[in-house]
C-alpha positions in Angstrom: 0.0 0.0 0.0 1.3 3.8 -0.2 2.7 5.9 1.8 3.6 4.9 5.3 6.3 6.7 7.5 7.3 10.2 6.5 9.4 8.8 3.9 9.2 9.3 0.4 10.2 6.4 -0.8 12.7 3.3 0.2 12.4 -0.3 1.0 15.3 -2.1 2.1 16.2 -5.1 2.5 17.1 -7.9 3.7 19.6 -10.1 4.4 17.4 -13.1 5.5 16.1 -14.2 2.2 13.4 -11.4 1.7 14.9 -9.9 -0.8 16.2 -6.4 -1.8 14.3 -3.7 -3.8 13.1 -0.3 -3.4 9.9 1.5 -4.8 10.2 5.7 -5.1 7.2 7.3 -3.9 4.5 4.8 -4.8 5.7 5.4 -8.4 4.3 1.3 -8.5 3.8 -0.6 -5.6 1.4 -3.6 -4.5 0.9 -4.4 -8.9 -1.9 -6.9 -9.6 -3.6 -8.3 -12.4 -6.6 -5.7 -11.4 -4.2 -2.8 -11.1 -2.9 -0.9 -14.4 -1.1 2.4 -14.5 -4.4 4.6 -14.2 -5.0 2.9 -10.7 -2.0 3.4 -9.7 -1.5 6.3 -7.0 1.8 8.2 -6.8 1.7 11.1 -4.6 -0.9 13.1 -2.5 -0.2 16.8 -1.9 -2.3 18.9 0.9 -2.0 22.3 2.0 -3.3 25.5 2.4 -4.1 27.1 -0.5 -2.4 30.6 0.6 0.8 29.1 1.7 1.0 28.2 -2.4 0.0 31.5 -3.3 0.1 34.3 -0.9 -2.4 36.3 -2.7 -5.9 34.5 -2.1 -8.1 34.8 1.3 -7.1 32.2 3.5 -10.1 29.6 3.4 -9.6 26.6 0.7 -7.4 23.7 0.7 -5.6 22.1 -1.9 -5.8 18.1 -2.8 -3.7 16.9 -5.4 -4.2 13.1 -6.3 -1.5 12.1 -9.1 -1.9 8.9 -11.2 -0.5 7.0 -13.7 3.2 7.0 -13.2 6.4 7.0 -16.0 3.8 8.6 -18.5 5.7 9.7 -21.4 5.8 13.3 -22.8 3.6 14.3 -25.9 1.2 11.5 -24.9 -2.6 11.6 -24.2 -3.2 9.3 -20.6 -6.8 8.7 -19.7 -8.5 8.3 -16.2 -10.2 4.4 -16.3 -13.5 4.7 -17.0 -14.2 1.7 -14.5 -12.9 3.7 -11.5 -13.4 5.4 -8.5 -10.8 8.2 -7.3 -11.5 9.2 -4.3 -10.0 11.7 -1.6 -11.1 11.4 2.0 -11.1 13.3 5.1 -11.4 12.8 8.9 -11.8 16.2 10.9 -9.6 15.6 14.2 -10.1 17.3 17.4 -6.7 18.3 18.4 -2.8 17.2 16.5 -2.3 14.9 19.3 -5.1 12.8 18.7 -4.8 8.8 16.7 -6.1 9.2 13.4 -9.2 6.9 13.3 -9.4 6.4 9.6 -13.4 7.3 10.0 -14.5 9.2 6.9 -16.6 12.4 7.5 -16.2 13.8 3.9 -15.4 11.8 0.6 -14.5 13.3 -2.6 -15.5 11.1 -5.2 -14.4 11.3 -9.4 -15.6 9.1 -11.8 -14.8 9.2 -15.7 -16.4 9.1 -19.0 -14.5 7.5 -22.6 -12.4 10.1 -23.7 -13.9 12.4 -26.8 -12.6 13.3 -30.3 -10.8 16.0 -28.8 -9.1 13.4 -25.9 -11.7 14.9 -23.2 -13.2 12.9 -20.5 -16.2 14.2 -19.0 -17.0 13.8 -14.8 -18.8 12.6 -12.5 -18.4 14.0 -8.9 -19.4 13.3 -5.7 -19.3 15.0 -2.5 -19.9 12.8 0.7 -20.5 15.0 4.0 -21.5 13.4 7.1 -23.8 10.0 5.6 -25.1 13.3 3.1 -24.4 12.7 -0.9 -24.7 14.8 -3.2 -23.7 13.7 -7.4 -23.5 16.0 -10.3 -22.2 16.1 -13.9 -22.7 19.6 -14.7 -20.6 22.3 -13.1 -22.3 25.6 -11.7 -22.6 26.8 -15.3 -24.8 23.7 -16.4 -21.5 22.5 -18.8 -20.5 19.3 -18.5 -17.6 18.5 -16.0 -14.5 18.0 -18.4 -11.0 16.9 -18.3 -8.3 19.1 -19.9 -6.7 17.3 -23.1 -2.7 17.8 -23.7 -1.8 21.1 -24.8 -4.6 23.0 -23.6 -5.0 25.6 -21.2 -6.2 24.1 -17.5 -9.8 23.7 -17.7 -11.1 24.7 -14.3 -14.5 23.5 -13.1 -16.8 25.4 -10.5 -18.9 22.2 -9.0 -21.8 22.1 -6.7 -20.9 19.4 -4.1 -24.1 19.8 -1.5 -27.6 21.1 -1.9 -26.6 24.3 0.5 -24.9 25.0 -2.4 -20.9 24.2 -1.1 -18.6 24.4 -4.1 -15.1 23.1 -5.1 -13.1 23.8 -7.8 -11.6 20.9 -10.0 -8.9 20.4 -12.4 -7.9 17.1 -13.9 -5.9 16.2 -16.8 -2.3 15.7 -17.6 0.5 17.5 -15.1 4.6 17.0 -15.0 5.6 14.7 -12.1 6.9 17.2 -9.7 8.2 14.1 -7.3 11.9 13.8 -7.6 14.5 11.3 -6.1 18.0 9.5 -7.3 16.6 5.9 -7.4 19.9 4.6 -9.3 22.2 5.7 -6.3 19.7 5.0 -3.5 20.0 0.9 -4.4 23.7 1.8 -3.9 23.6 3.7 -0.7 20.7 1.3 0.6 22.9 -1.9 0.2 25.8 -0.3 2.0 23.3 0.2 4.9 21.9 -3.0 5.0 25.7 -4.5 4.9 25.1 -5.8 1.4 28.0 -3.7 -0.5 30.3 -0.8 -0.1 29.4 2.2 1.9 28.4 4.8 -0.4 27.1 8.1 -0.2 24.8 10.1 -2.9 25.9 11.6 -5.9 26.2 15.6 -6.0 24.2 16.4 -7.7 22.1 13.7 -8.0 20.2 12.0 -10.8 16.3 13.1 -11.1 14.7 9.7 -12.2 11.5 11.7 -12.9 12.9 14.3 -15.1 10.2 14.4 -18.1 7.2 11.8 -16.9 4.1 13.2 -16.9 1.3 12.3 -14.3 -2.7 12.1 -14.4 -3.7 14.6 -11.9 -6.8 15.3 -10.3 -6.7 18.7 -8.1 -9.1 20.4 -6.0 -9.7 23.7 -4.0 -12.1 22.9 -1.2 -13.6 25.6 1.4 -12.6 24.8 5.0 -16.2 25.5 5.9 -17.2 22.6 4.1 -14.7 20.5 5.2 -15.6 21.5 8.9 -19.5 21.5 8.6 -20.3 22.4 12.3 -17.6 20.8 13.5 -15.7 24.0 13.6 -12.5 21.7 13.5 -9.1 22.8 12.2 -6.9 19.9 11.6 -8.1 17.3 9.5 -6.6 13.9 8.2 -6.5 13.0 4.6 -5.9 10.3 2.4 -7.0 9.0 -1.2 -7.9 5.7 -3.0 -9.3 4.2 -6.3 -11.3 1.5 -6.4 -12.5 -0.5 -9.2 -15.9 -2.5 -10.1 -16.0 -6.2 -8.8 -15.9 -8.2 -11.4 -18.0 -11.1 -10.5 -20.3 -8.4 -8.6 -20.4 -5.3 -10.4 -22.8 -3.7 -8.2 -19.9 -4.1 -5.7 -16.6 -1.8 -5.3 -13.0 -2.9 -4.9 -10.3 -0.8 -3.7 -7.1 -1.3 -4.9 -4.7 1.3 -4.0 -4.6 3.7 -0.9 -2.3 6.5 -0.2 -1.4 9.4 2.3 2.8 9.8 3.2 5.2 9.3 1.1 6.5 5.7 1.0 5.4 4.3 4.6 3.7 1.3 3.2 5.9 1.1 -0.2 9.0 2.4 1.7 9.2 -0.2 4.6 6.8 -3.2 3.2 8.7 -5.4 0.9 5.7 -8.7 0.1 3.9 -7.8 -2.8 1.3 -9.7 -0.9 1.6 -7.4 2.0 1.1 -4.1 0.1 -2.1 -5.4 -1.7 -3.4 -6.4 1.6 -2.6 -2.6 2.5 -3.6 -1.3 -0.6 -7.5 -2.7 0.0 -8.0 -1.6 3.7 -8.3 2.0 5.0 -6.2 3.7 8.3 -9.3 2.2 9.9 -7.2 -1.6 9.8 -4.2 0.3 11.6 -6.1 1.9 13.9 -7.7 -1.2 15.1 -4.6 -2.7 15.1 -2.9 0.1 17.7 -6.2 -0.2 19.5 -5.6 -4.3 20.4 -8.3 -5.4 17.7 -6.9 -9.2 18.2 -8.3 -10.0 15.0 -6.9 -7.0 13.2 -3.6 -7.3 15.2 -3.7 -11.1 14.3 -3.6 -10.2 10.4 -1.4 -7.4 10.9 1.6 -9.7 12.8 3.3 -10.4 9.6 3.0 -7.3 7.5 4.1 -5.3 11.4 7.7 -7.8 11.6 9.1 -6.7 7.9 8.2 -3.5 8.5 10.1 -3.7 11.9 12.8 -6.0 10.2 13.6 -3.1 7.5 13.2 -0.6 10.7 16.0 -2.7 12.1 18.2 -2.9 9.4 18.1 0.6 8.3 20.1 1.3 11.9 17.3 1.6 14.8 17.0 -0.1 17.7 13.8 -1.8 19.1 13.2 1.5 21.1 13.3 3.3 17.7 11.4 1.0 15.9 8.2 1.3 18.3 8.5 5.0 18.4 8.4 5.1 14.5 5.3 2.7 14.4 3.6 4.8 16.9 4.2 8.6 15.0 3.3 7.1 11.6 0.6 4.8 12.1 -2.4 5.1 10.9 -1.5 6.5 7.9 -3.1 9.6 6.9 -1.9 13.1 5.5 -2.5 15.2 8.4 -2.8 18.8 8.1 -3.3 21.4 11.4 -4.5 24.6 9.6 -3.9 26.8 11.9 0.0 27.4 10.6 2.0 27.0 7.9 1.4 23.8 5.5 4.9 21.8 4.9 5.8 18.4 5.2 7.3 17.9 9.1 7.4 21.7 9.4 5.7 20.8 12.2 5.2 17.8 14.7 2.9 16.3 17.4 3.8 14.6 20.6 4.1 11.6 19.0 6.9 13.0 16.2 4.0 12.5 13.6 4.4 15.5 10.5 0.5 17.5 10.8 1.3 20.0 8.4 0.5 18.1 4.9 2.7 18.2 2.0 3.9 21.3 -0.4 4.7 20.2 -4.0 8.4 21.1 -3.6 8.8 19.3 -0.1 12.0 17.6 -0.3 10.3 14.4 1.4 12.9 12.2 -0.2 15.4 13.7 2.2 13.1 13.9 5.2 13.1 10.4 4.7 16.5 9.0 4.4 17.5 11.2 8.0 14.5 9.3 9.4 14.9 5.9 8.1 18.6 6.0 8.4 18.4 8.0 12.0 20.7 11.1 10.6 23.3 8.6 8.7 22.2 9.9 5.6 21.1 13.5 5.2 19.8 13.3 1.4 20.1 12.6 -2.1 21.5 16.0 -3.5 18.2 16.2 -6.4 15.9 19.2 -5.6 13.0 20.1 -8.0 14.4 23.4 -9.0 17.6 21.5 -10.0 20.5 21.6 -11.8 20.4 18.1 -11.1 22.3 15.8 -12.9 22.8 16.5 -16.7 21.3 19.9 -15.9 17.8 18.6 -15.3 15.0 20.3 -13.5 11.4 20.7 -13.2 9.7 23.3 -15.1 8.4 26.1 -13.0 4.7 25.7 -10.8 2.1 28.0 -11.5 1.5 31.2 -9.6 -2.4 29.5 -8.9 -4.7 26.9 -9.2 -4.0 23.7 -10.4 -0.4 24.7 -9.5 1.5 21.7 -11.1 3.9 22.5 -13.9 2.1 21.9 -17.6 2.9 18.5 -19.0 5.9 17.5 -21.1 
């Protein structure tokens, strides 16, 4: 499943006959027969929409779901048309408290065949409190449409709630604005698992990124709706697709589930283990830190690689426990009342609350962690020059943000 520590990517290892591999951000992780590139989830981005651009009032936030790894420049990528994308949000009392993986609000995006012009119209629904509201038709009475390769961003004003809550939505084709040297990490990795030389990262490093596109579905959404009544300020998020059963369409299946950067991908290793992941919610893990015998029962395997990995990466038992408890369940949490960034800030339990910018360097947040300070990073930024001069190309000053596609 994605995203489980505050990593960004890495798996490591294993010296006991569990192999060695690593998987970069959930750039593939958990593959199936049922899971092709659109289902699969790289990265989820939260944050306040004014710490992205300084100039709007200060009451939206940003979710930015990107799919469909590795896709290749000057190429058309479609959303499946047998899917749904979903993001989905838990409003928490206080930082402090366990994420419960309950879902008060679900935003949910369904796709059409694309058009002549390589268009996919929308379905979208918005899931408040047991309240649902679906609609094809933004506030205009236009259909709900993706934007094609080449064009301008083709923003959508849609009516997610009879009181007449709105959210604005982009989807279509976006540059992949992760970054990471892969290539080197398998180097430095083995040399921390005892497996070759000791190595450090190259400076600068190679960007394995550099010119992949991604599928990317981006929304404003009003804190008001977010919070209802609630008048909470820190909410946990996280996103899935899901897919029709196939011997019970009337049924749903979800096949891939994301919120950090590389805590399931990073530290799981069993394919096995990452589907299991990859078709429960943060609910499982809670009930799991909770003493759910049953959930802790199936969770005893998956738990021991993870701690093995831990273990291997250079921290002791002490360590290990401490990392399960700030990082588990995993959700993207995000206290609103400061400054999004990823770890800019912490709770008592060392978990990051303060979502993800899209130039976070989580990559390097996550080799200090894993490695406990031994490594400090991997010497790629997206600005760059990295490696052969590569960088990514420049964000937009607003909404949908991501650079345009290659």
């Amino acid at each position: 499943m994605k995203k489980r520590f505050w990593l960004g990517l890495v798996s490591l290892v294993a010296a006991t006959g569990i192999g060695v591999f690593v998987t970069a951000s959930d750039h593939d992780d958990g593959e199936s027969d049922n899971k092709a590139r659109a289902l699969n989830l790289t990265d989820l981005y939260v944050f306040r929409e004014k710490d992205q651009n300084p100039s709007v009032t200060d009451d939206s936030l940003i979710f930015i779901m990107n799919t469909n790894p590795r896709s290749l420049a000057r190429q058309q990528y479609a959303f499946s048309t047998n899917a749904r994308y979903e993001f989905k949000v838990t409003r928490v009392r206080n930082k402090d408290e366990m994420a419960t993986g309950k879902t008060d609000a679900v935003l949910r995006f369904e796709f059409a065949a694309p058009n002549a012009k390589g268009q996919q119209a929308m379905t979208v629904t918005g899931i408040r409190d047991g309240a649902q509201r679906t609609v094809r038709t933004n506030t205009q009475g236009q259909p709900i449409l993706t934007t094609p390769l080449g064009a301008t961003p083709q923003l959508s004003q849609v009516p997610v709630d009879t009181a007449g809550g709105g959210i604005t939505v982009y989807a279509g084709l976006r540059e992949d604005p992760f970054f990471f040297d892969v290539e080197q990490f398998f180097r430095v990795r083995a040399g921390l698992a005892g497996l070759g030389p000791s190595v450090g990262f190259r400076n600068p490093g190679v960007d394995f990124t550099a010119g992949y596109n991604v599928n990317t579905i981006a929304v404003r959404v009003p804190m008001g709706w977010l919070m209802s009544t609630s008048g909470a300020t820190t909410f946990d998020v996280w996103e899935t697709i899901s897919i029709r059963n196939p011997t019970k369409p009337s049924e749903w299946m979800q096949t891939d589930r994301l919120a950090r950067p590389a805590v399931n991908e990073g530290l799981v290793l069993t394919n096995d283990y990452l589907n299991t992941l990859n078709a429960v919610g943060p609910d499982f893990e809670a009930a799991v830190l909770n003493g759910d015998k049953a959930a802790g029962d199936a969770a005893a395997p998956i738990i021991n690689e993870v701690s093995t990995v831990l273990k291997l990466l250079g921290n002791d038992p002490a360590r290990v426990s401490a990392l399960l408890g700030a990082f588990l369940p995993d959700v993207m949490r995000i206290d609103t009342t400061g400054a999004s960034g990823y770890a800019n800030a912490l709770n008592a339990k060392g978990s990051p609350i303060r979502g993800r910018l899209i130039k976070d360097d989580v990559i390097d947040i996550t080799l200090q962690v894993l490695s406990n300070g031994a490594v400090k990073g991997d010497n790629v930024s997206y600005d760059g020059p990295n490696a052969g001069g590569t960088k990514h190309k420049p964000l937009l000053e607003a909404f949908p943000f991501l650079a345009e596609p290659n």
